[in-house]
MARKOLDO-603328 format. One record per atom (N, C-alpha, C, O): residue number from 0; atom name; x, y, z. Coordinates in nm, 3 decimals, padded with zeros to 5 digits. Atoms other than C-alpha are relative to their C-alpha. Last residue first. Example, Ala and Ser with C-alpha at 12.3 -4.5 7.8 and 13.67 -1.06 7.14 Angstrom:
! residues 2
seq_atom_east_north_up
1_N_-00.082_-00.119_-00.006
1_CA_01.367_-00.106_00.714
1_C_-00.077_00.109_00.073
1_O_-00.026_00.220_00.090
0_N_00.089_-00.119_00.000
0_CA_01.230_-00.450_00.780
0_C_00.090_00.120_00.000
0_O_00.194_00.118_00.066
***
This chain:
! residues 174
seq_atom_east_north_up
173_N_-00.069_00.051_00.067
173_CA_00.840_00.587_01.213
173_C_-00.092_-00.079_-00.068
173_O_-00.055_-00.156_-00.157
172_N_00.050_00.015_00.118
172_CA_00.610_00.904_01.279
172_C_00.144_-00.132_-00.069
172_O_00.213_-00.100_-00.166
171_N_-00.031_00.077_00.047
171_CA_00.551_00.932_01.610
171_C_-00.024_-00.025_-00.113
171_O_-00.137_-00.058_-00.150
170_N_-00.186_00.026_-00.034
170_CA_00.560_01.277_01.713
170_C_00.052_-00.137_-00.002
170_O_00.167_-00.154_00.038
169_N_00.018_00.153_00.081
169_CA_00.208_01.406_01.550
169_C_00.220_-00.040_00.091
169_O_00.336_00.002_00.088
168_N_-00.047_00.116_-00.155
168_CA_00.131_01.719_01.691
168_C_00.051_-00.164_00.012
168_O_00.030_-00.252_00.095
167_N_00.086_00.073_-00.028
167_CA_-00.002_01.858_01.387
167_C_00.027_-00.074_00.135
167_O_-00.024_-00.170_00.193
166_N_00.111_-00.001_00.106
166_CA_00.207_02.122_01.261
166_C_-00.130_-00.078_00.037
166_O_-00.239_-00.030_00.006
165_N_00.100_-00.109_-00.029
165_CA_00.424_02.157_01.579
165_C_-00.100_00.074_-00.132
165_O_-00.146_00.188_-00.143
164_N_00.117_-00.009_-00.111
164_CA_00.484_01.808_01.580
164_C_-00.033_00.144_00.001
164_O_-00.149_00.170_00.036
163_N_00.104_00.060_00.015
163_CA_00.573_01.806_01.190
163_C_-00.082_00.007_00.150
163_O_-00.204_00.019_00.161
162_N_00.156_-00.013_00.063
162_CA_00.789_02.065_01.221
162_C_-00.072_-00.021_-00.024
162_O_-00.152_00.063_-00.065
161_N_00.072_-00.127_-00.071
161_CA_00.987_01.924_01.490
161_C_-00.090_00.073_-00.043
161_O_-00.194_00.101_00.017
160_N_00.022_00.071_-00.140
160_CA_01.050_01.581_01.313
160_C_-00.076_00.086_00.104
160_O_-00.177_00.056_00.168
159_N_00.133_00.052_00.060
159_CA_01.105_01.763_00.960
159_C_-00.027_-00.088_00.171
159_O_-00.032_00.029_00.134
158_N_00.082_-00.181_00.005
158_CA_01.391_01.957_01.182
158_C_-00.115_-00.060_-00.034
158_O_-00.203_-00.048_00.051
157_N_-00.017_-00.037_-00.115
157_CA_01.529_01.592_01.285
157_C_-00.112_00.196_00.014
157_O_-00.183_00.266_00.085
156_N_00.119_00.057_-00.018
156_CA_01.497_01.461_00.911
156_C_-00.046_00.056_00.156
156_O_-00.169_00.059_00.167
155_N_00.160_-00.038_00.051
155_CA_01.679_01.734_00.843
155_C_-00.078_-00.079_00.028
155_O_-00.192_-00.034_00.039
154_N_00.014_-00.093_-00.046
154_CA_02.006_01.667_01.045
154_C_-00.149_00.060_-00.039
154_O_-00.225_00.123_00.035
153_N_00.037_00.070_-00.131
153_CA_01.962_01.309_00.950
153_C_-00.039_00.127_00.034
153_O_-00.159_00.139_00.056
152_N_00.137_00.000_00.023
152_CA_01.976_01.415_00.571
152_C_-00.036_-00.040_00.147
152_O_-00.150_-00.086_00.155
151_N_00.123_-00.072_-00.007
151_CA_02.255_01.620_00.641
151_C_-00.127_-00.017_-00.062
151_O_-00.202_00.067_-00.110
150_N_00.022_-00.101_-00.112
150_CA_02.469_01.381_00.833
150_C_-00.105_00.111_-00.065
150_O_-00.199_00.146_00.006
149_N_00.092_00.071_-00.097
149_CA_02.411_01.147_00.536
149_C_-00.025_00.044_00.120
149_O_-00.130_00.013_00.176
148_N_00.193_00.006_00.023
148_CA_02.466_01.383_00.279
148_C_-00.066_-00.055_00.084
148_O_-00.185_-00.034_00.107
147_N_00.092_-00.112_00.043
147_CA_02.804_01.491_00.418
147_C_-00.103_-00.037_-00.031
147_O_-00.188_00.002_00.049
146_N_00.036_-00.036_-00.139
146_CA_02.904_01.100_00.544
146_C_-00.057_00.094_-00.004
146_O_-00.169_00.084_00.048
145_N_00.141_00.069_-00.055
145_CA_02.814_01.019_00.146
145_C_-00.005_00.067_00.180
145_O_-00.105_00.122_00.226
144_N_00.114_-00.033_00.050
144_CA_03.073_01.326_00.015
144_C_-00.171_-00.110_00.077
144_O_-00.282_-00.068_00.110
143_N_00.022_-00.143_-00.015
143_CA_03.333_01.183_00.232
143_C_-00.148_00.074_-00.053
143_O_-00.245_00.086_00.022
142_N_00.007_00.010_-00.141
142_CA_03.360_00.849_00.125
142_C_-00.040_00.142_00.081
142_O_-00.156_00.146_00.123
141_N_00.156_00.044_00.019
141_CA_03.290_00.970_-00.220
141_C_-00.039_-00.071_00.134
141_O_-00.155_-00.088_00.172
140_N_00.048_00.131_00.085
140_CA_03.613_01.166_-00.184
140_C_-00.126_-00.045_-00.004
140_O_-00.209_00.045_00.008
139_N_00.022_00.077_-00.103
139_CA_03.669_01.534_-00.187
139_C_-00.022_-00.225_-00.051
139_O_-00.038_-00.296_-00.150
138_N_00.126_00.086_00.038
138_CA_03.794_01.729_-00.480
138_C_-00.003_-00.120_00.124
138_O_00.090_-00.199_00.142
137_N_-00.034_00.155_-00.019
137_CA_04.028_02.004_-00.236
137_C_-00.123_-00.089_-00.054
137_O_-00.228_-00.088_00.011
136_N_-00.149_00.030_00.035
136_CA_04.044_02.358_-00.299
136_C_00.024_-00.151_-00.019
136_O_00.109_-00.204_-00.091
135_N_-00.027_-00.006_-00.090
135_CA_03.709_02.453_-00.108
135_C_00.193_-00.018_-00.044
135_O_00.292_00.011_00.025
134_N_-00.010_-00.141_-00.075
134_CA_03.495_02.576_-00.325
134_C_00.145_-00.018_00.101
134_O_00.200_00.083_00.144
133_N_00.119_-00.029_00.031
133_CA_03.310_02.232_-00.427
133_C_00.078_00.168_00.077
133_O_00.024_00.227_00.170
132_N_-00.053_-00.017_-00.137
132_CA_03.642_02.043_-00.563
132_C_-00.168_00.062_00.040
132_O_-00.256_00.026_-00.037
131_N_00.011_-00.184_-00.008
131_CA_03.504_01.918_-00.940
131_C_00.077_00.000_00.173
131_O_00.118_-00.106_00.219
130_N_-00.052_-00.022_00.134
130_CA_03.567_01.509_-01.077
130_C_00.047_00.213_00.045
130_O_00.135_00.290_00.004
129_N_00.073_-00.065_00.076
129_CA_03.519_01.366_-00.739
129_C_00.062_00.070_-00.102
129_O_00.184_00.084_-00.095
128_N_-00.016_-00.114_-00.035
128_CA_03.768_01.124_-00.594
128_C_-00.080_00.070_-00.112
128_O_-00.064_00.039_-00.230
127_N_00.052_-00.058_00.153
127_CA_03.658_00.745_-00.589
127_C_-00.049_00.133_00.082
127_O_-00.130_00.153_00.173
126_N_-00.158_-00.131_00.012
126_CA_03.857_00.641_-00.192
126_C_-00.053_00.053_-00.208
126_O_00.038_00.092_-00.281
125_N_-00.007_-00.141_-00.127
125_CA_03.476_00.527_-00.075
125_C_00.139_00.066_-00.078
125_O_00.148_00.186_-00.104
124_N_-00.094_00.061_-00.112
124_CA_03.426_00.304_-00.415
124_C_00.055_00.111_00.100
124_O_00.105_00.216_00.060
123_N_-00.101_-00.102_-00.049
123_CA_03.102_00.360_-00.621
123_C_00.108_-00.072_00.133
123_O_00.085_-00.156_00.221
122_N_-00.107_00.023_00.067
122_CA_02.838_00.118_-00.715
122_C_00.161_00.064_-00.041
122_O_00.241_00.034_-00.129
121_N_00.035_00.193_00.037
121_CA_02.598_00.149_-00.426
121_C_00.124_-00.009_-00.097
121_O_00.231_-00.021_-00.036
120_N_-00.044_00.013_-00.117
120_CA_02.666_00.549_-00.404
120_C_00.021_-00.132_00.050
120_O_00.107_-00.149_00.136
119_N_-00.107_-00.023_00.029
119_CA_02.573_00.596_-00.771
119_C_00.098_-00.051_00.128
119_O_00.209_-00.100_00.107
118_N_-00.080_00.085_00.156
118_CA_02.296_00.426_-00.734
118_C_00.129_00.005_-00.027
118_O_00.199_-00.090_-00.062
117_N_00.000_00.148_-00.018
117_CA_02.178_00.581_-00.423
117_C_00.070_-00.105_-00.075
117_O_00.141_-00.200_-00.043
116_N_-00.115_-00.039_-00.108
116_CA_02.254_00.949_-00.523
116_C_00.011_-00.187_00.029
116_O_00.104_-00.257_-00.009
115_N_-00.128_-00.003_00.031
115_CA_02.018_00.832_-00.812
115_C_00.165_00.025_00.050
115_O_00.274_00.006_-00.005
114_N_-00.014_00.151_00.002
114_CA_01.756_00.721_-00.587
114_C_00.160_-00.013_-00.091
114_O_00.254_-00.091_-00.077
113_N_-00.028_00.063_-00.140
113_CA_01.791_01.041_-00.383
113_C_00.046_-00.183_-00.079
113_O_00.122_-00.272_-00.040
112_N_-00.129_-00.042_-00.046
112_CA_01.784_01.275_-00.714
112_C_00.058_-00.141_00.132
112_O_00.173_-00.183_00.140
111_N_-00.092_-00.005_00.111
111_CA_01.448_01.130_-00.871
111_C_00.181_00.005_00.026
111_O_00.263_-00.070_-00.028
110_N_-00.016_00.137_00.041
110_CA_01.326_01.066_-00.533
110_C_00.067_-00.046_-00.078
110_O_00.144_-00.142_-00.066
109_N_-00.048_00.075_-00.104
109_CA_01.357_01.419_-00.443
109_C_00.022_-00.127_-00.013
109_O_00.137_-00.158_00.017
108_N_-00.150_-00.088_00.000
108_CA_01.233_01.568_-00.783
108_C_00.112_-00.058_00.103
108_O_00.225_-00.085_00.062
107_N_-00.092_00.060_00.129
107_CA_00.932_01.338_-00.775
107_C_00.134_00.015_-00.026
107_O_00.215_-00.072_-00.058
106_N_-00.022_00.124_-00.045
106_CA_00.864_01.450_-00.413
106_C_00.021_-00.097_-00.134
106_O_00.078_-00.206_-00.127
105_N_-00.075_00.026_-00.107
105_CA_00.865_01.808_-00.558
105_C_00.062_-00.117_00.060
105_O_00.184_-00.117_00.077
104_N_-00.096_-00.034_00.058
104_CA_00.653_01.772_-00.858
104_C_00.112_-00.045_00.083
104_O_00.175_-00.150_00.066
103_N_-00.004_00.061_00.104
103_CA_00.374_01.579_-00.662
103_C_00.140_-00.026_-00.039
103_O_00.209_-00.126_-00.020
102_N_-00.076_00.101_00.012
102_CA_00.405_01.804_-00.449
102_C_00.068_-00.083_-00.021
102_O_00.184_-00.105_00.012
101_N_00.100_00.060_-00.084
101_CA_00.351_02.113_-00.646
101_C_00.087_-00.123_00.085
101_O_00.206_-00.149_00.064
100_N_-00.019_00.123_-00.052
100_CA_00.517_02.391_-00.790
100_C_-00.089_-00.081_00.063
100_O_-00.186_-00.031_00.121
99_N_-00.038_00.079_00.097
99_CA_00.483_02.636_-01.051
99_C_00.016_-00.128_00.074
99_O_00.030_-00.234_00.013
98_N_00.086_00.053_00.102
98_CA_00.410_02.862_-00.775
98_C_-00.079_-00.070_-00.065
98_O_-00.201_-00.082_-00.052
97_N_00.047_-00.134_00.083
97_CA_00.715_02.850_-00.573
97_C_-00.185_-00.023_-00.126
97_O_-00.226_-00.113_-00.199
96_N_00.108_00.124_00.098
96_CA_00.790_02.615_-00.309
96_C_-00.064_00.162_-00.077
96_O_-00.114_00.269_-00.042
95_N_00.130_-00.056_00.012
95_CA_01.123_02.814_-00.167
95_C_-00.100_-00.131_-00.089
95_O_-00.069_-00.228_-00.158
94_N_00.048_-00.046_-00.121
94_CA_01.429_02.633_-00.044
94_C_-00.191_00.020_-00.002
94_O_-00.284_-00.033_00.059
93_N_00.016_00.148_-00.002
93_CA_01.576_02.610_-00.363
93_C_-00.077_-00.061_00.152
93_O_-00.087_-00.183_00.165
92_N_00.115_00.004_00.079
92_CA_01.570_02.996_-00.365
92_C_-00.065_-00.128_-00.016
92_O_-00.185_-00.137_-00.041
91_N_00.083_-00.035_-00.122
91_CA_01.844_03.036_-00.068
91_C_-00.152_-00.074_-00.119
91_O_-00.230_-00.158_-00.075
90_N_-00.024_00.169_-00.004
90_CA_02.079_02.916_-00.340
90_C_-00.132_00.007_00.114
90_O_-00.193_-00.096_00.141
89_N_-00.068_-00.011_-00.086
89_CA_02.069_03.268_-00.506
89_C_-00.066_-00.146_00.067
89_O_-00.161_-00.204_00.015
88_N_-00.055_-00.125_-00.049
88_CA_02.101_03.422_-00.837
88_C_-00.022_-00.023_00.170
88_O_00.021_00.066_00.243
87_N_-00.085_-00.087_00.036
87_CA_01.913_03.155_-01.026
87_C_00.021_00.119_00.133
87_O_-00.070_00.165_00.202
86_N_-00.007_-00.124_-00.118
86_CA_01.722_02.882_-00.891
86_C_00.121_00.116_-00.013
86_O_00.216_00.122_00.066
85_N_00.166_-00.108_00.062
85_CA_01.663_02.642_-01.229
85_C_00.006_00.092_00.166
85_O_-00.111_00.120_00.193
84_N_00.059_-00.004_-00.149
84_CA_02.011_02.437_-01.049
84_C_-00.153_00.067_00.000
84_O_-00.224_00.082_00.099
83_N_00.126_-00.151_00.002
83_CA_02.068_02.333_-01.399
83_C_-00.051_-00.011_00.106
83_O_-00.134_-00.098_00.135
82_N_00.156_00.081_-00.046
82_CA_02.372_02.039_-01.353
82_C_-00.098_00.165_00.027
82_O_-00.076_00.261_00.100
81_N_-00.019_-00.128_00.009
81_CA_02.701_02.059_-01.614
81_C_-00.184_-00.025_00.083
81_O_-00.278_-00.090_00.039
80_N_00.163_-00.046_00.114
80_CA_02.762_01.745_-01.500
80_C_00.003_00.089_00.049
80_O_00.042_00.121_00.161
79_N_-00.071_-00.112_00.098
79_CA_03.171_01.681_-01.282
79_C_-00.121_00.041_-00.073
79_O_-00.086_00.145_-00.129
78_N_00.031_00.010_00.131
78_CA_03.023_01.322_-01.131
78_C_00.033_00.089_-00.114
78_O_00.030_00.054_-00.232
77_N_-00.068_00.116_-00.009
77_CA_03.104_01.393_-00.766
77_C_00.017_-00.033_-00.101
77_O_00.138_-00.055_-00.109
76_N_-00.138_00.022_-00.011
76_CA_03.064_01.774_-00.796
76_C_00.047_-00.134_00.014
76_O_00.169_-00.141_00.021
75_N_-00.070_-00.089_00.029
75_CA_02.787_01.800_-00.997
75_C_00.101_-00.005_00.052
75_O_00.194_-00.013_-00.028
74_N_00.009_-00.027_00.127
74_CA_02.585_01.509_-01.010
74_C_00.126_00.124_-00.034
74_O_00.198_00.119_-00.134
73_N_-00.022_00.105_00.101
73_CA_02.659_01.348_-00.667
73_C_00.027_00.077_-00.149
73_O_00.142_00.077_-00.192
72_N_-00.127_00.103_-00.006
72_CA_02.717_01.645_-00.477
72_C_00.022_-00.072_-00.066
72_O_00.128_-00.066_-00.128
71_N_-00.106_-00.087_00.032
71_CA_02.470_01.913_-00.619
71_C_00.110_-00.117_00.036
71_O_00.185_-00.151_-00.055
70_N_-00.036_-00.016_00.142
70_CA_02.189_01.681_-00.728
70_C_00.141_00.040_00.012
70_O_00.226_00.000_-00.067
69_N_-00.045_00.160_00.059
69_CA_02.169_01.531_-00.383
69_C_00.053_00.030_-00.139
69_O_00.147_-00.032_-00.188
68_N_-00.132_00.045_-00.045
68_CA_02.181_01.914_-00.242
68_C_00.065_-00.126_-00.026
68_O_00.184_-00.154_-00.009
67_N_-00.126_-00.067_00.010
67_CA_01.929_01.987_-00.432
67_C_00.096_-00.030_00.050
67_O_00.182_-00.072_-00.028
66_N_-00.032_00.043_00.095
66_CA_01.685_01.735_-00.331
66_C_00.109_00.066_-00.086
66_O_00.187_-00.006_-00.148
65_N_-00.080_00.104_-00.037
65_CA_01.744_01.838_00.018
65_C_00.016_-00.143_-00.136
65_O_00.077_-00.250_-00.137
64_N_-00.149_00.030_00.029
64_CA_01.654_02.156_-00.106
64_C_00.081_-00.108_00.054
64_O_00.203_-00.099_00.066
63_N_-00.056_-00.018_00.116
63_CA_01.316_02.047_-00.244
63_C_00.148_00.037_00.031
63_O_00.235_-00.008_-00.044
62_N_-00.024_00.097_00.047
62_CA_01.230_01.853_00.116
62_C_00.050_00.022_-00.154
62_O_00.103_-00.074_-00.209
61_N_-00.082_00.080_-00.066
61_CA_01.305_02.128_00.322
61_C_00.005_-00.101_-00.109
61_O_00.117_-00.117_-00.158
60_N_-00.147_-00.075_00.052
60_CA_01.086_02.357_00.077
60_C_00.106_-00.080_00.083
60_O_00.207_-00.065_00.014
59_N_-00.025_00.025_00.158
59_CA_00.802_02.078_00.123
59_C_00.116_00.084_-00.069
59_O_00.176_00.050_-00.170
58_N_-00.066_00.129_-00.004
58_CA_00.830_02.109_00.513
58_C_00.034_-00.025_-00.116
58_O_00.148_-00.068_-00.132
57_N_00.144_00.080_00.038
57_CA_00.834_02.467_00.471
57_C_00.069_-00.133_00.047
57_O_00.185_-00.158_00.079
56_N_-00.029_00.129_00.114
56_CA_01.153_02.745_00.535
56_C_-00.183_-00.077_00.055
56_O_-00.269_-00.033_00.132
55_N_00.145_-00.014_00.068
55_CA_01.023_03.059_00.728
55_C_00.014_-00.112_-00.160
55_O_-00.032_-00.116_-00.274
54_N_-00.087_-00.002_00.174
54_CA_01.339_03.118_00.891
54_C_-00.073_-00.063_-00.078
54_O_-00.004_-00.130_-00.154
53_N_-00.032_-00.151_00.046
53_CA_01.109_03.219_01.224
53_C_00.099_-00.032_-00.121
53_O_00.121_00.074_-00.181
52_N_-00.158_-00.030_-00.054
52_CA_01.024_02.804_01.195
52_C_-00.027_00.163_-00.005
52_O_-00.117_00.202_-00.078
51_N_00.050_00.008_-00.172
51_CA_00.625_02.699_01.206
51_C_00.115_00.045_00.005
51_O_00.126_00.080_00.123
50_N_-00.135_-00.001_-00.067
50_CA_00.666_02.754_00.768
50_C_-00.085_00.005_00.164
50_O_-00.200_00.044_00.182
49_N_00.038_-00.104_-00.106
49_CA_00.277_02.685_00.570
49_C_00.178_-00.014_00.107
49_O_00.203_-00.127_00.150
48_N_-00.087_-00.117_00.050
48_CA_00.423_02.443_00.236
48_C_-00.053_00.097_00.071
48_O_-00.069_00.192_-00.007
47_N_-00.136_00.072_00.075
47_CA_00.332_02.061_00.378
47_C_00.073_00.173_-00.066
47_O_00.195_00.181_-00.080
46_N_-00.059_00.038_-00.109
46_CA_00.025_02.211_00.590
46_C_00.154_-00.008_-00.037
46_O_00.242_00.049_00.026
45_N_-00.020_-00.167_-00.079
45_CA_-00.123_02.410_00.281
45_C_00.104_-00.049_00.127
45_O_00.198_00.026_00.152
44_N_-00.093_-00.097_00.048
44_CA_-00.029_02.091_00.089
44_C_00.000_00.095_00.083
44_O_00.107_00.132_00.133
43_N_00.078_-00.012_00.154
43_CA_-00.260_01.852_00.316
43_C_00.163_00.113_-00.072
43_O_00.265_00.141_-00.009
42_N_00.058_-00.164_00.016
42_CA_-00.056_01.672_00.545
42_C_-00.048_00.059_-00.125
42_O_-00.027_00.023_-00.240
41_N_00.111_-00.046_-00.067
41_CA_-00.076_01.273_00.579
41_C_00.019_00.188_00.020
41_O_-00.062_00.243_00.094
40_N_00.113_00.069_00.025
40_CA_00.268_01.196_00.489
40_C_-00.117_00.021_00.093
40_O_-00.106_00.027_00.216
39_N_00.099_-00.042_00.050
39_CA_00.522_01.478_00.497
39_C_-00.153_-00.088_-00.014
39_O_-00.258_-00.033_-00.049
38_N_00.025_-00.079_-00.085
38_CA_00.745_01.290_00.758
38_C_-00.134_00.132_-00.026
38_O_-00.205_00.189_00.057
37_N_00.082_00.035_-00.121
37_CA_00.741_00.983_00.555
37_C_-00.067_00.157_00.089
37_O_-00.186_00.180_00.112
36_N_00.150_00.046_00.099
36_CA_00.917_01.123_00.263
36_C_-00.088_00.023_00.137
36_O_-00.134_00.125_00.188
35_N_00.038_-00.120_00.086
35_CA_01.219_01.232_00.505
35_C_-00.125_00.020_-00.063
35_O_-00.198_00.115_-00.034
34_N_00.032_-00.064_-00.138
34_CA_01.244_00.888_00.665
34_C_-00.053_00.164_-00.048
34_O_-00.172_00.193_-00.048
33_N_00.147_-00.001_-00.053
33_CA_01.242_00.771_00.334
33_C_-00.067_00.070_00.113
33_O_-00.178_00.123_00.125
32_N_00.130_-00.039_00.101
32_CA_01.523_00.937_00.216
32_C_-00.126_-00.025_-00.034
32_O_-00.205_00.032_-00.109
31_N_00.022_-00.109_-00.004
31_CA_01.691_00.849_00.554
31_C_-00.103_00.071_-00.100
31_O_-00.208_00.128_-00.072
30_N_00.141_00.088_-00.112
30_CA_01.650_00.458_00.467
30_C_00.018_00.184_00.081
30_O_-00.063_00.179_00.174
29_N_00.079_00.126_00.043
29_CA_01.920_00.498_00.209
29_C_-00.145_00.051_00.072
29_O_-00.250_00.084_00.017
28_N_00.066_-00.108_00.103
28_CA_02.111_00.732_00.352
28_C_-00.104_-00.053_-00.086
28_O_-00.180_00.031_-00.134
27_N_00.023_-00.151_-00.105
27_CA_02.145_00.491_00.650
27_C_-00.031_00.062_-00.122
27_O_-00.146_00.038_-00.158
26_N_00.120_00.071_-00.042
26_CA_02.206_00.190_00.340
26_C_-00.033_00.078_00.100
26_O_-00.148_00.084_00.057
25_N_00.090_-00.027_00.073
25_CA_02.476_00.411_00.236
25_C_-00.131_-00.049_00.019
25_O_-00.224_00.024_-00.014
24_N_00.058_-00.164_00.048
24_CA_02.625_00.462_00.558
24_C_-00.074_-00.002_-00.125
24_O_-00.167_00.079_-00.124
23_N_00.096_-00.116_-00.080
23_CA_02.591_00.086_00.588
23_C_-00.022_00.134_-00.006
23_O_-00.133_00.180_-00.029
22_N_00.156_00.032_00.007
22_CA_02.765_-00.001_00.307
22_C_-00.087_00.054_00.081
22_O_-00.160_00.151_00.059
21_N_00.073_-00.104_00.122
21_CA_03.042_00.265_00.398
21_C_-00.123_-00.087_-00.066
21_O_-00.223_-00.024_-00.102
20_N_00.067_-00.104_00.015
20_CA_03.102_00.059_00.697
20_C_-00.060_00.119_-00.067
20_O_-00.145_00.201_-00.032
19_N_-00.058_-00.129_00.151
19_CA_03.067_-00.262_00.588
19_C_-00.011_00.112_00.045
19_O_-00.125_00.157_00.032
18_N_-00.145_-00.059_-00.010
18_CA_03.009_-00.470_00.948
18_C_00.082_00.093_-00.064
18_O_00.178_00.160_-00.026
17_N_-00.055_-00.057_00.123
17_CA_02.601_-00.500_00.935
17_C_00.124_00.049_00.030
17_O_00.127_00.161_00.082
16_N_-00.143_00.057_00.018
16_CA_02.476_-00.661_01.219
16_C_00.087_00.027_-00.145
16_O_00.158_-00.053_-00.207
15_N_-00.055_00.007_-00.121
15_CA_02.190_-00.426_01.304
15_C_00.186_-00.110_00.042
15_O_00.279_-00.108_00.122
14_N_-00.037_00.103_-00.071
14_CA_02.043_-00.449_00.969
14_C_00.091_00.016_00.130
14_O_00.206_00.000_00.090
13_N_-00.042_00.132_00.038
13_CA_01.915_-00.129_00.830
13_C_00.054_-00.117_00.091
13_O_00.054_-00.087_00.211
12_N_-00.115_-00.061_00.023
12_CA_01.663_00.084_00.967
12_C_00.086_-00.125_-00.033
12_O_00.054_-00.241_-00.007
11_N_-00.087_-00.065_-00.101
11_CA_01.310_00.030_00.922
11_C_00.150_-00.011_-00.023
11_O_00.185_-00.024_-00.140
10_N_-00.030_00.045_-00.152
10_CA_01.094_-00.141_00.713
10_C_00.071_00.011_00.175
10_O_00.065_-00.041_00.287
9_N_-00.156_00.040_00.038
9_CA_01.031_00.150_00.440
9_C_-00.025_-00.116_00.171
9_O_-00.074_-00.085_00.280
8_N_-00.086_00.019_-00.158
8_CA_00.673_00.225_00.368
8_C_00.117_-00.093_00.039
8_O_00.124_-00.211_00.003
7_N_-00.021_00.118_-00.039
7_CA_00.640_00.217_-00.026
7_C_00.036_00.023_00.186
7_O_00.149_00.032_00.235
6_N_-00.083_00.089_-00.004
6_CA_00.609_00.588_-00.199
6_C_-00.051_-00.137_00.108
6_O_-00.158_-00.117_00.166
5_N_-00.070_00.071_00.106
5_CA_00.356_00.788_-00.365
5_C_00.098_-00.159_00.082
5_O_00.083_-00.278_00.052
4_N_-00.116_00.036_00.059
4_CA_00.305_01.006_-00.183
4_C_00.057_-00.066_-00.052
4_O_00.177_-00.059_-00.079
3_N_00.045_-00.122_00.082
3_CA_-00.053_01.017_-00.092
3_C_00.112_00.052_-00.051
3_O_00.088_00.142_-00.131
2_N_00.078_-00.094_-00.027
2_CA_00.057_00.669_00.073
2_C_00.002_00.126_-00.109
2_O_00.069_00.117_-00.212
1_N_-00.114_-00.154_00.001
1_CA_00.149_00.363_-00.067
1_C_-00.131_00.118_00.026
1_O_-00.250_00.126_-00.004
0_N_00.085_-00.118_00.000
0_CA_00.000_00.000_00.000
0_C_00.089_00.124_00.000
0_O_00.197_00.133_00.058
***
């Protein structure tokens, strides 16, 4: 059964005896990009794009730049693609649910990016050094790049955690 999102309820977290540790981190990022999903399930849109933070981010703008940020590591700096951020002139904008947007769109966009972060991250080797640096001087590795996404999809699922109870009160949502 799938909810108003589309997606598959995830069993929970990965295996408990699992020794690989970059398998596991990917399998954690893995099972984060559901956790994420999940946290929007059961709100109507107005709920899913109304901000409870004073930095007046959404749950559904949380969840478009955390599709951004999959595009930007994997695709662009792990992978070197020339990648169309469509948020011109300032990064803050990826953030926003504009318009033109809908769920739907959104949680397509996320999935689209997350499964492909996945893919790439599955057949990838931790010391495989990215093609771009991201600013910093140094092209990182893919070991590296996954702990970054995976600390900041935890870190978000943790905000989506707070904005969901003070959207609905809801504080179990595995």
């Amino acid at each position: 059964m799938t909810g108003i999102l589309g997606f598959m309820p995830f069993a929970g977290e990965p295996a408990a005896d699992r020794t690989d540790a970059f398998g596991l981190a990917v399998d954690y990022f893995s099972w984060f990009g559901s956790v994420l999903l999940r946290r929007l399930e059961g709100l109507t849109f107005e709920q899913q794009t109304a901000s409870v933070v004073p930095t007046g981010w959404s749950a559904l703008g949380l969840l478009k730049h955390s599709a951004a940020t999959r595009r930007f590591w994997i695709r662009h700096v792990f992978a070197g693609g020339d990648v169309d951020f469509t948020w011109p002139g300032s990064p803050e904008l990826e953030w926003e649910v504009s318009s033109d947007d809908t769920a739907e769109r959104i949680v397509g966009f996320f999935r689209f990016e997350h499964a492909h972060a996945v893919e790439v991250l599955r057949g990838g080797d931790p010391e495989d050094v990215a093609v771009r640096d991201y600013g910093s001087g140094v092209r990182p590795t893919l070991a590296w790049i996954l702990l970054h996404l995976l600390q900041d999809s935890a870190r978000h699922a943790g905000h989506l955690d707070i904005s969901r109870e003070l959207t609905d009160g809801s504080t179990h949502l595995d």
